[in-house]
C-alpha positions as CSV (number, residue, x, y, z in Angstrom):
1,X,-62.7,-114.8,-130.5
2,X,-58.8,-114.3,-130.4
3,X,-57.0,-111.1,-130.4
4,X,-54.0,-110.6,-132.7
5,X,-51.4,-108.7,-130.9
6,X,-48.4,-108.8,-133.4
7,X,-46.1,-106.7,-130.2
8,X,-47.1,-109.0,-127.8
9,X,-46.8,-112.1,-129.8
10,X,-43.3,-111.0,-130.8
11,X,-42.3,-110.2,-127.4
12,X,-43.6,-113.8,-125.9
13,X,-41.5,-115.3,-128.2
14,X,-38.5,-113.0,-127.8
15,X,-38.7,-113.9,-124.0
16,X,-39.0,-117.8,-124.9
17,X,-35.9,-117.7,-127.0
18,X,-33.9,-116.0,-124.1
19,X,-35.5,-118.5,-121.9
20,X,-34.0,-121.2,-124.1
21,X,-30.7,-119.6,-125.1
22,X,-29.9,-119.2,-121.2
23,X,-30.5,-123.0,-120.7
24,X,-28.9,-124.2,-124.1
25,X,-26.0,-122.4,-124.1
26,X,-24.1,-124.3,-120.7
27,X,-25.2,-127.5,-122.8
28,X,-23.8,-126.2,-126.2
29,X,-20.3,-125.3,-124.7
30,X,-20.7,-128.7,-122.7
31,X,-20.8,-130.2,-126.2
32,X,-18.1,-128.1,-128.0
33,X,-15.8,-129.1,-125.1
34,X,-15.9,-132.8,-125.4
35,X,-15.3,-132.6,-129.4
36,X,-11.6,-131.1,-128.7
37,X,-8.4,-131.8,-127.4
38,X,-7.4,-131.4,-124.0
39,X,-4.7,-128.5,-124.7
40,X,-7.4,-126.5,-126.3
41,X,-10.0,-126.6,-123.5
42,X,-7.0,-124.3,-121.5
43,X,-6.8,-121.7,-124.1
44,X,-8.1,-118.6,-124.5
45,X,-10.6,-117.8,-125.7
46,X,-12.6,-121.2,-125.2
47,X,-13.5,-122.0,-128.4
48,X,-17.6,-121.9,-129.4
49,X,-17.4,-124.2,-132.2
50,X,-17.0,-128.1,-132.3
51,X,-14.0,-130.0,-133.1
52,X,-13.2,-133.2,-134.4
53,X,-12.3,-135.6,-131.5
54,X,-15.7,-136.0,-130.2
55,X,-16.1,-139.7,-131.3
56,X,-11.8,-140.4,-130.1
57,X,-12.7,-138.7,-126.6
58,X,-15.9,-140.9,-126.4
59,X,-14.5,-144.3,-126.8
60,X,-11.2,-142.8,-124.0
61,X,-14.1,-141.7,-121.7
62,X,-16.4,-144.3,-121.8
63,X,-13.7,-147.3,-122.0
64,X,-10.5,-146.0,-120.4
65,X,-12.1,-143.1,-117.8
66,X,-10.0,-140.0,-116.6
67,X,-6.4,-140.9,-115.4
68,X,-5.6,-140.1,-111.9
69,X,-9.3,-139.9,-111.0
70,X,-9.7,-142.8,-109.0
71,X,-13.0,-143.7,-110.9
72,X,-13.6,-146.9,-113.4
73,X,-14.5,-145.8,-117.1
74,X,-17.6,-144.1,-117.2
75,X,-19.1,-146.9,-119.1
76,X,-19.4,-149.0,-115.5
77,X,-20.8,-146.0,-113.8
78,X,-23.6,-145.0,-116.5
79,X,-24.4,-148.7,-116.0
80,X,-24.3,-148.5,-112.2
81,X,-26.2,-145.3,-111.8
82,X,-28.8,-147.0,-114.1
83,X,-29.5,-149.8,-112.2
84,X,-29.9,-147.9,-109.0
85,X,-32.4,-145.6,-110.8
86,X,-34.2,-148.2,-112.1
87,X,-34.8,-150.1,-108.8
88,X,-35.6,-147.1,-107.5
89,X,-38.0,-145.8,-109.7
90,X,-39.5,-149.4,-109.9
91,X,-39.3,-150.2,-106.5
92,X,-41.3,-146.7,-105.1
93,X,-43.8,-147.5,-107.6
94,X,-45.3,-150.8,-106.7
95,X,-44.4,-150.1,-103.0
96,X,-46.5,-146.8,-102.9
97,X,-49.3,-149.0,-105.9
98,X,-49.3,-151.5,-102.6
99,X,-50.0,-149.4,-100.3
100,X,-52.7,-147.2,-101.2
101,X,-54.2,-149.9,-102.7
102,X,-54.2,-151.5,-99.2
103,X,-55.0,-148.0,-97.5
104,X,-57.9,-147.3,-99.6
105,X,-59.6,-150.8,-100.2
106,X,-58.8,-152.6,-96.9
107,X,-61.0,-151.7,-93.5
108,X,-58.3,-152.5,-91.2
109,X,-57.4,-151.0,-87.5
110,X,-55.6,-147.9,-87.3
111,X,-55.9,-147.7,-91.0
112,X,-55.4,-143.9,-91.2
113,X,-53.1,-144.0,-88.6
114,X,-50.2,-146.1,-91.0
115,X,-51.1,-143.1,-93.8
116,X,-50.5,-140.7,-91.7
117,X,-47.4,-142.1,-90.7
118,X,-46.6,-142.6,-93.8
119,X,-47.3,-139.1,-95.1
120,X,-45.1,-137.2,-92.2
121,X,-42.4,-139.4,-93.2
122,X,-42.2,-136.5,-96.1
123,X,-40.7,-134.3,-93.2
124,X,-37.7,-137.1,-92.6
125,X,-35.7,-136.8,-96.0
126,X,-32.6,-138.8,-96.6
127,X,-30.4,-136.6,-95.2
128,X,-31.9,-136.2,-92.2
129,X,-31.9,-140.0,-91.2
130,X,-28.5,-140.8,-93.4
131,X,-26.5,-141.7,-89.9
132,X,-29.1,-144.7,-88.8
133,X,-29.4,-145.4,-92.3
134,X,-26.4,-146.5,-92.7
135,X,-25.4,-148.2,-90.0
136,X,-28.7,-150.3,-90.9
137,X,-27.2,-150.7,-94.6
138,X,-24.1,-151.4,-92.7
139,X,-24.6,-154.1,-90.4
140,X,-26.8,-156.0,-92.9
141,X,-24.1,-156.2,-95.5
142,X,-25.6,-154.5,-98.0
143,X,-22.4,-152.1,-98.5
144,X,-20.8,-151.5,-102.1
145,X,-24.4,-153.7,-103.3
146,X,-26.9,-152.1,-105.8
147,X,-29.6,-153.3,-102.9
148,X,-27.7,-150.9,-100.7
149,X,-27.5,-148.2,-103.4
150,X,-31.3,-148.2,-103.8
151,X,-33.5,-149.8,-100.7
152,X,-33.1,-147.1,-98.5
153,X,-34.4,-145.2,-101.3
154,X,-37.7,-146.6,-102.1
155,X,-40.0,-145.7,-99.6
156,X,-42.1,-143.1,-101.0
157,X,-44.8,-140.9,-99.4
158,X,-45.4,-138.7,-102.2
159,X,-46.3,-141.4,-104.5
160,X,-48.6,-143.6,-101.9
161,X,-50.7,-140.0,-101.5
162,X,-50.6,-139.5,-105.1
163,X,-52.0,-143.0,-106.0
164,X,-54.3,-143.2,-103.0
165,X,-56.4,-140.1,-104.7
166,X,-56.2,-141.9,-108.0
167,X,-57.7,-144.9,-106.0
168,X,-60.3,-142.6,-104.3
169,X,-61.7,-141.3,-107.9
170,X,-62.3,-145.0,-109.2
171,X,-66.0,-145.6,-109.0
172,X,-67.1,-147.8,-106.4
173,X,-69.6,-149.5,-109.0
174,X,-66.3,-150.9,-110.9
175,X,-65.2,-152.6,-107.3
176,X,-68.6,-154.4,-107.3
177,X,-68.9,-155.4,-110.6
178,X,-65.4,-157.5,-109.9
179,X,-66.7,-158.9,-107.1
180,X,-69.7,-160.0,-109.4
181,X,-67.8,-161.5,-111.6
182,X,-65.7,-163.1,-108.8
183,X,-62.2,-161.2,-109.1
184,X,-60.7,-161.4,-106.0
185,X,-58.4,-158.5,-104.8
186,X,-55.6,-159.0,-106.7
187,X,-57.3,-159.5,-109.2
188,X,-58.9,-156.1,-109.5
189,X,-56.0,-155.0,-108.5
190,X,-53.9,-156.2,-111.5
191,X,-56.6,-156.2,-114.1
192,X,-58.3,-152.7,-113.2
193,X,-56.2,-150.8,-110.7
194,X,-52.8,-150.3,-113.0
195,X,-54.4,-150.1,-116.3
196,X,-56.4,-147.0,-114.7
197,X,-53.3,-145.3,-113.1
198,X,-51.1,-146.3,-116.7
199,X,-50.6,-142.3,-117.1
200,X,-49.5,-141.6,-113.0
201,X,-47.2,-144.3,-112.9
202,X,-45.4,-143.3,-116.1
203,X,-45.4,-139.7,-114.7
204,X,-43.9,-140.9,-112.0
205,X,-41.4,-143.4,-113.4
206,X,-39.9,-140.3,-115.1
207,X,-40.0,-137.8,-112.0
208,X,-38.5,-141.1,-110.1
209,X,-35.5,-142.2,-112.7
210,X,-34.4,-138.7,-112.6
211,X,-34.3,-138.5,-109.1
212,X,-32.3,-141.6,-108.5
213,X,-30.3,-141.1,-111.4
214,X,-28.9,-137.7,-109.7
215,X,-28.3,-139.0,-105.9
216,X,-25.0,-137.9,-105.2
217,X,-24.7,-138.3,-101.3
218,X,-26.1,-141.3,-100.5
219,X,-24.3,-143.3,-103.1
220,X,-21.1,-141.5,-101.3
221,X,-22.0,-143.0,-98.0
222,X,-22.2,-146.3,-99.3
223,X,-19.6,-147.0,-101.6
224,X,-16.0,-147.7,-101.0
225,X,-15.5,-149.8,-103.9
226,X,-14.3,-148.1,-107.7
227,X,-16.2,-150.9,-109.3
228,X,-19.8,-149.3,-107.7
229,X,-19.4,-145.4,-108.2
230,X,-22.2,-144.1,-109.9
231,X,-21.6,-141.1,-112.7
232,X,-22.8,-138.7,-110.4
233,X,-19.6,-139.4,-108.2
234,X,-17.3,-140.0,-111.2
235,X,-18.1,-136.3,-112.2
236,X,-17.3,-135.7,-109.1
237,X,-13.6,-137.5,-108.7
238,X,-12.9,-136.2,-112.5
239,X,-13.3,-132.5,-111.1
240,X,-11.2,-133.0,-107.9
241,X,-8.5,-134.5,-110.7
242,X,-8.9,-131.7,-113.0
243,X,-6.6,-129.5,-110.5
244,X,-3.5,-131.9,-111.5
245,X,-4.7,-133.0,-115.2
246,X,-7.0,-130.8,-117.1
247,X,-9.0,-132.8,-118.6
248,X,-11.9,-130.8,-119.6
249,X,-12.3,-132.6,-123.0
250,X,-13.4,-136.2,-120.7
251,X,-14.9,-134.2,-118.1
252,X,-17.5,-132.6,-120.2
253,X,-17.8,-135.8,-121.9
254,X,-18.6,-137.1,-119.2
255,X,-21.2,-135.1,-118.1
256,X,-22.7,-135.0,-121.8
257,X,-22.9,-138.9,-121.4
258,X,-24.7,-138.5,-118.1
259,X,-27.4,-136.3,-119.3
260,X,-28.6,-138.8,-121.9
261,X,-30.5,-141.2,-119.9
262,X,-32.7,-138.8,-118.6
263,X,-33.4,-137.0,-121.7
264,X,-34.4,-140.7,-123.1
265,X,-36.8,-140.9,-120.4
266,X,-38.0,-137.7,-120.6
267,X,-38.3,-137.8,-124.4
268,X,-39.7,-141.0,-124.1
269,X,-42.5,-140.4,-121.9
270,X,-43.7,-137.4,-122.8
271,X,-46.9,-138.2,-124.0
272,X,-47.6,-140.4,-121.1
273,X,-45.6,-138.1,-118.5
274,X,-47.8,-134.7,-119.6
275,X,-51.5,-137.1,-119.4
276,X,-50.3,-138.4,-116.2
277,X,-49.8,-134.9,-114.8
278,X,-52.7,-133.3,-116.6
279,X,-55.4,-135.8,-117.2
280,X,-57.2,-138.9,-116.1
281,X,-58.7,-142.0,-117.7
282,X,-61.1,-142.7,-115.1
C-alpha cells in the first residue's frame, strides 16, 4: 500500500530543487559568462542572462587560446587530456580484467600473496610515490609523451578487487562446460568472462575517464612542453593570466568546454553505468 503525504511529497521535492539550484547555478553563470564580452565580465553587477558572443568566443577559445597564458588553444588540450583519459581508463581496465582473471582461475604460488600486494597498493596513491615516479618516467624518456601522461596511471587496485568478486560469482559449472567444449583459457576468457562483466566495465570506464580526465598534478610533473598541457592545466595557466588580462569570457569558456566530455560519458553510459553499479547478469 502507499501512503499519500501531499506535505511531505512537496517538501522532498522542495529540497531536490535546492539541491539542484545549488549545483546548477555555478554552471549557469559559467555559461552566461562565456556568451559576453570580456569588458562586461568586470562590471557590476555580473550579468545573469546570456549574451551574444558565445559562438565568436568559442572559435577564439578553442582555435587562438587566452593570450599571455602560455597555453596552446584549448582545442590541443581537450584533445590531449582525452587521450590521456582514454588510455587510462582503457588501460586499468584490461590490466585489473588480467589480473583477477589470473588471480582467480590460476593455482599458482603465492597466489594471494600478489593480491594482497596488489590491494595495499590502495594505501600508496600518486602523490605519495610522485618523486620515484618520475624520475622512473624520467630516465626512460617518456617525458612530454601521452605514455608518460598515462602509464604511471594505470595500475588499478580497486578495479582488480572489483572484477575478482565478479569472477568469484561466475558459476564454476560455466568453467567446465568450456573446458567440455574445448575453450582454452583465453578463450573463456574472451568469449564468457567480458560479456558477463559488460555492466562493471562500463561502470568503470566512466568512474575511470573522469578520473583521468581531471588529473591536474601529475600531468604538471611531467610536462614541459605547451604542445602537451592537458585542459586541466590550461584552466590553470588562463587563471594565473587573468591577474594581467581579464579574460573571464575565455576562461569560462574554457572550463564550459572541459566539462563536456565527461557529461558525454556520463550521459552516455548511464544505463550501463547505473546496472553495473546496481545489478548483475550472472
Amino acid at each position: 500500500m502507499v501512503e499519500h503525504r501531499p506535505i511531505v511529497t512537496f517538501v522532498s521535492h522542495l529540497v531536490l530543487i535546492f539541491g539542484v539550484a545549488i549545483i546548477a547555478f555555478p554552471i549557469w553563470i559559467t555559461f552566461v559568462a562565456s556568451t559576453h564580452e570580456a569588458a562586461r565580465m568586470v562590471q557590476i553587477p555580473l550579468p545573469l542572462l546570456p549574451g551574444d558572443q558565445f559562438f565568436k568566443n568559442l572559435e577564439l577559445t578553442l582555435f587562438k587560446g587566452l593570450e599571455g597564458a602560455g597555453a596552446p588553444p584549448v582545442g590541443f588540450m581537450m584533445v590531449n587530456s582525452l587521450v590521456m583519459a582514454l588510455m587510462i581508463a582503457v588501460g586499468k581496465i584490461a590490466i585489473s580484467l588480467i589480473s583477477a582473471f589470473a588471480i582467480v582461475y590460476f593455482k599458482f604460488p603465492f597466489r594471494m600473496g600478489f593480491f594482497w600486494m596488489i590491494f595495499i597498493t590502495l594505501m600508496l596513491p600518486v602523490e605519495v610515490r610522485i618523486l620515484p615516479t618520475f624520475e622512473v618516467v624520467a630516465n626512460l624518456g617518456m617525458l612530454n609523451t601521452y605514455w608518460g601522461l598515462s602509464i604511471p596511471l594505470i595500475a588499478s587496485a580497486t578495479a582488480t578487487f572489483m572484477f575478482r568478486q565478479v569472477f568469484l560469482t561466475i558459476p564454476d559449472e560455466l568453467l567446465e562446460a568450456a573446458r567440455i567444449d574445448g575453450a582454452g583459457p583465453m578463450r573463456f576468457f574472451v568469449d564468457i568472462l567480458i560479456p558477463l562483466s559488460r555492466t562493471n566495465i562500463a561502470a568503470l570506464f566512466v568512474i575511470l575517464f573522469i578520473y583521468g580526465w581531471n588529473q591536474y598534478l601529475w600531468p604538471l610533473l611531467v610536462t614541459t612542453d605547451q604542445s602537451m598541457y592537458t585542459v586541466v592545466m590550461g584552466i590553470k595557466q588562463m587563471l594565473e593570466a587573468a591577474e594581467q588580462s581579464p579574460d573571464w569570457h575565455q576562461i569560462m569558456m574554457t572550463s564550459l568546454l572541459a566539462m563536456l566530455p565527461p557529461v558525454f560519458v556520463v550521459v552516455f553510459m548511464q544505463r550501463l553505468f547505473v546496472r553495473g553499479l546496481t545489478e548483475t547478469e550472472k
